[in-house]
PyMOL CGO cylinders between C-alpha atoms (Angstrom):
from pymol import cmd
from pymol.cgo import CYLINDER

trace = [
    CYLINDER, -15.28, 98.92, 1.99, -13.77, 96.10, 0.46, 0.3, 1, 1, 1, 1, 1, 1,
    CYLINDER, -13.77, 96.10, 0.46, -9.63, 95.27, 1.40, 0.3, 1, 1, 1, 1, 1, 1,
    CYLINDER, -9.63, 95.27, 1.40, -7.66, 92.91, -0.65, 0.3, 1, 1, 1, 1, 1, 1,
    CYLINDER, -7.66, 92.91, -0.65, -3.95, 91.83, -0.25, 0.3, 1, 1, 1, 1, 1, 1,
    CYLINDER, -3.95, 91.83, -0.25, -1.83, 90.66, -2.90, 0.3, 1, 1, 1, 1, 1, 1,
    CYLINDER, -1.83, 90.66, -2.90, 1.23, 88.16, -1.54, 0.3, 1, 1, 1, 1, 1, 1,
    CYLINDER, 1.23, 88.16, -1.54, 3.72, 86.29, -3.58, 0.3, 1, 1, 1, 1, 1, 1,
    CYLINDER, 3.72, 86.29, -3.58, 4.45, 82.99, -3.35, 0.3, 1, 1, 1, 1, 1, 1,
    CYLINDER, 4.45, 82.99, -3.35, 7.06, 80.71, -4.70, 0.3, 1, 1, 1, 1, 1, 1,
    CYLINDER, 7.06, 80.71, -4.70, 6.58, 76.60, -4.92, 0.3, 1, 1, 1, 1, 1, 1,
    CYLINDER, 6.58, 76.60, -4.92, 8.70, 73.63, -6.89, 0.3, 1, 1, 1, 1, 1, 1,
    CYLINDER, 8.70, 73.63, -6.89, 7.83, 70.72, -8.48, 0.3, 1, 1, 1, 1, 1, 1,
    CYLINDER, 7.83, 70.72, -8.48, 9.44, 67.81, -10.03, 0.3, 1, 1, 1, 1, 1, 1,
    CYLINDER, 9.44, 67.81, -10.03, 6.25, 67.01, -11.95, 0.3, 1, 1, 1, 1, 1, 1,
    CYLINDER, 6.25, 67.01, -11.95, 5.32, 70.24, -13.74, 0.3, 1, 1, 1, 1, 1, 1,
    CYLINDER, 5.32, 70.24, -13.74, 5.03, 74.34, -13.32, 0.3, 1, 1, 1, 1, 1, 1,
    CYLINDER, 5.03, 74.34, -13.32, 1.18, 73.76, -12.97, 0.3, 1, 1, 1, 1, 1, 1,
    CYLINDER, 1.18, 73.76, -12.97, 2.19, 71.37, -9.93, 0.3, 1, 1, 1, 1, 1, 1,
    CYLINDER, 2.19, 71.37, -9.93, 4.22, 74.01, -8.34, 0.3, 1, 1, 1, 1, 1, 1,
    CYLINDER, 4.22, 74.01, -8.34, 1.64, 76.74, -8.38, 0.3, 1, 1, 1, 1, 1, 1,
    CYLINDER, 1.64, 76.74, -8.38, -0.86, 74.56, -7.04, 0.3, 1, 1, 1, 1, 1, 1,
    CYLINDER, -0.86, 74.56, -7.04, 1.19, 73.86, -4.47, 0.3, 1, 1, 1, 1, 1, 1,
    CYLINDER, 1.19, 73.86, -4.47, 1.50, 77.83, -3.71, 0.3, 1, 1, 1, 1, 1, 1,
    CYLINDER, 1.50, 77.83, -3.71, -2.03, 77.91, -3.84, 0.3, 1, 1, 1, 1, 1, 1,
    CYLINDER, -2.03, 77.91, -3.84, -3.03, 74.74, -1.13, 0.3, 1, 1, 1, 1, 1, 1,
    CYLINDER, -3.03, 74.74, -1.13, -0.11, 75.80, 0.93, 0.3, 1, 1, 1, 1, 1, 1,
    CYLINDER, -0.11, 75.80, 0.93, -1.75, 79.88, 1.17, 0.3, 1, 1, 1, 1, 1, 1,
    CYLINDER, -1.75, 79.88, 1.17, -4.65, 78.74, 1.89, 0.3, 1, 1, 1, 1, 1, 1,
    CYLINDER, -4.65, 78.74, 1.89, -3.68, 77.09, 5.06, 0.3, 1, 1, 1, 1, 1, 1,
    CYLINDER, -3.68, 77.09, 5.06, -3.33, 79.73, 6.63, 0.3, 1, 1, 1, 1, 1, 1,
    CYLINDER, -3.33, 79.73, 6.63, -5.33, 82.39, 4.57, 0.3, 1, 1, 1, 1, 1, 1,
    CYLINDER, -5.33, 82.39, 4.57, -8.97, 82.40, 3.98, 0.3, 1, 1, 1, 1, 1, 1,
    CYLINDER, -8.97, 82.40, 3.98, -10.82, 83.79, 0.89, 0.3, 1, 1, 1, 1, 1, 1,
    CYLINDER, -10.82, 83.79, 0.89, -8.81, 83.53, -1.88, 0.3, 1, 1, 1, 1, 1, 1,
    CYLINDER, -8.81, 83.53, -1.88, -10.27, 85.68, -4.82, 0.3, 1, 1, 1, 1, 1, 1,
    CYLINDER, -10.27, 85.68, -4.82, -7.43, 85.01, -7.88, 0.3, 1, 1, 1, 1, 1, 1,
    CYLINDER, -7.43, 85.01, -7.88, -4.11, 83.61, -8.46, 0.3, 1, 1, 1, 1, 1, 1,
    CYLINDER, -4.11, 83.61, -8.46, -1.60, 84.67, -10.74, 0.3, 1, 1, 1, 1, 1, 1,
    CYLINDER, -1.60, 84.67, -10.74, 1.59, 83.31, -12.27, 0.3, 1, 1, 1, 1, 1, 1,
    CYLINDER, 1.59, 83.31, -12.27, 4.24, 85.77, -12.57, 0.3, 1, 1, 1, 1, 1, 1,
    CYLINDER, 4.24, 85.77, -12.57, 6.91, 83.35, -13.03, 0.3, 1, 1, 1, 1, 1, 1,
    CYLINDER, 6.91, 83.35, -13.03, 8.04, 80.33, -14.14, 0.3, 1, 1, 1, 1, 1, 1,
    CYLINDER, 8.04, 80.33, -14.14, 11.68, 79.16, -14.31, 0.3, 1, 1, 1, 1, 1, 1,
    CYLINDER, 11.68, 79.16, -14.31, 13.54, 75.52, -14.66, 0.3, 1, 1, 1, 1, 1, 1,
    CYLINDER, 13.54, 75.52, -14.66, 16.44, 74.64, -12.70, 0.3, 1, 1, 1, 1, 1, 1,
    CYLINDER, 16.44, 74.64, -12.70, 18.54, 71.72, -13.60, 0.3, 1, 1, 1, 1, 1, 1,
    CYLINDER, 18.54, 71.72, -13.60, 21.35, 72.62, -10.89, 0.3, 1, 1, 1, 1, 1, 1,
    CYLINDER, 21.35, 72.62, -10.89, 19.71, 70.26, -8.16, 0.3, 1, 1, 1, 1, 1, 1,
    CYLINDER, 19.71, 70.26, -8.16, 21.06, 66.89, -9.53, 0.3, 1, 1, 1, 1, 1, 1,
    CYLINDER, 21.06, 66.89, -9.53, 19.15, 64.49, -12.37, 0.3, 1, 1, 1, 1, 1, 1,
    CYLINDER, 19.15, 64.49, -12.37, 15.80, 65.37, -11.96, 0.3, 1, 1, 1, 1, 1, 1,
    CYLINDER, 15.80, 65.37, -11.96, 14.71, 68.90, -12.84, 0.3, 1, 1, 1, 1, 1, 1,
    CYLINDER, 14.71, 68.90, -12.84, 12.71, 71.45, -10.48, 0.3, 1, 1, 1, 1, 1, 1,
    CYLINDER, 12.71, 71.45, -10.48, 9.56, 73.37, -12.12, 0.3, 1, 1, 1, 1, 1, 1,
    CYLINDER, 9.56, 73.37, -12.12, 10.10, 76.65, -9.54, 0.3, 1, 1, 1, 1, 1, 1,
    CYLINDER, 10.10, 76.65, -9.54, 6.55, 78.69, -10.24, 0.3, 1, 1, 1, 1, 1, 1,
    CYLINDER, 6.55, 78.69, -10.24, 6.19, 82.44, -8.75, 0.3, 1, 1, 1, 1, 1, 1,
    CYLINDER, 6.19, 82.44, -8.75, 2.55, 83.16, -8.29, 0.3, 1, 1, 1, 1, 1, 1,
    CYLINDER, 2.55, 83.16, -8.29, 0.78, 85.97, -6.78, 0.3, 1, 1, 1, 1, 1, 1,
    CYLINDER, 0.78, 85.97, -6.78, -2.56, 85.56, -4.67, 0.3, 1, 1, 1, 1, 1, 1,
    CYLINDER, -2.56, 85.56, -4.67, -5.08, 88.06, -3.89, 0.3, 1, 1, 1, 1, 1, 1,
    CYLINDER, -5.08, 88.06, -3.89, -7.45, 87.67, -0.82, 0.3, 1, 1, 1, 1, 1, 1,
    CYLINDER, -7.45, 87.67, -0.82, -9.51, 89.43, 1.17, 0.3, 1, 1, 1, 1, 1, 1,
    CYLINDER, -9.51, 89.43, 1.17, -8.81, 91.06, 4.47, 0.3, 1, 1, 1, 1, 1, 1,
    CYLINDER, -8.81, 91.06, 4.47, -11.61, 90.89, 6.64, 0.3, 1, 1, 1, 1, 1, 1,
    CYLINDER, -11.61, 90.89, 6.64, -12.57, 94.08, 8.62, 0.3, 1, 1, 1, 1, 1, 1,
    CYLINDER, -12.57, 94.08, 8.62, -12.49, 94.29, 12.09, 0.3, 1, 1, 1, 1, 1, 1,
    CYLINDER, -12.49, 94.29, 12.09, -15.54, 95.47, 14.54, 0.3, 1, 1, 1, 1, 1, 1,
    CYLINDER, -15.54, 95.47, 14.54, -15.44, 98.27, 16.42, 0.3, 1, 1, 1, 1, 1, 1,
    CYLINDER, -15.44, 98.27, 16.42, -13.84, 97.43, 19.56, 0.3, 1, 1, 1, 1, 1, 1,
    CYLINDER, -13.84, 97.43, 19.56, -12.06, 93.99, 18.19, 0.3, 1, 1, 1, 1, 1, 1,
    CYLINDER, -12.06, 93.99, 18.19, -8.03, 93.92, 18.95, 0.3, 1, 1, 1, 1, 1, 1,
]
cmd.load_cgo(trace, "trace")
C-alpha cells in the first residue's frame, strides 16, 4: 500500500515567487526523500521589510512515506 504525506512549506525571495518556491522545494528535500509533486498555494508580496521587496511563496509537497518491515522500530 502506497502512503503519501502532504506538508506545507513557506520560502522568500528577493528575486521572484518562482525563487521562493524553489527554495521550499531544495530546502524539503534535505531532509525528505521522494518527492512526488509540489504545489503553490500561495503567493503574497510584502513591501514592509525596508526597500527591497520579499516574494513570500506557500507551497505544498507531497512525498512518500516509506513502510517499515516487520520488526523495524
Amino acid at each position: 500500500m502506497a502512503v503519501s504525506k502532504h506538508v506545507t512549506i513557506s520560502a522568500t525571495s528577493t528575486d521572484s515567487w518562482e525563487d521562493a518556491a524553489l527554495k521550499a522545494v531544495e530546502r524539503t528535500e534535505a531532509s525528505v526523500e521522494h518527492i512526488q509533486a509540489a504545489e503553490i498555494v500561495e503567493q503574497t508580496l510584502d513591501f514592509s521589510v525596508g526597500a527591497e521587496p520579499r516574494f513570500e511563496t506557500k507551497v505544498s509537497i507531497e512525498f512518500h512515506v516509506e513502510e517499515l518491515n516487520e520488526g523495524d522500530d
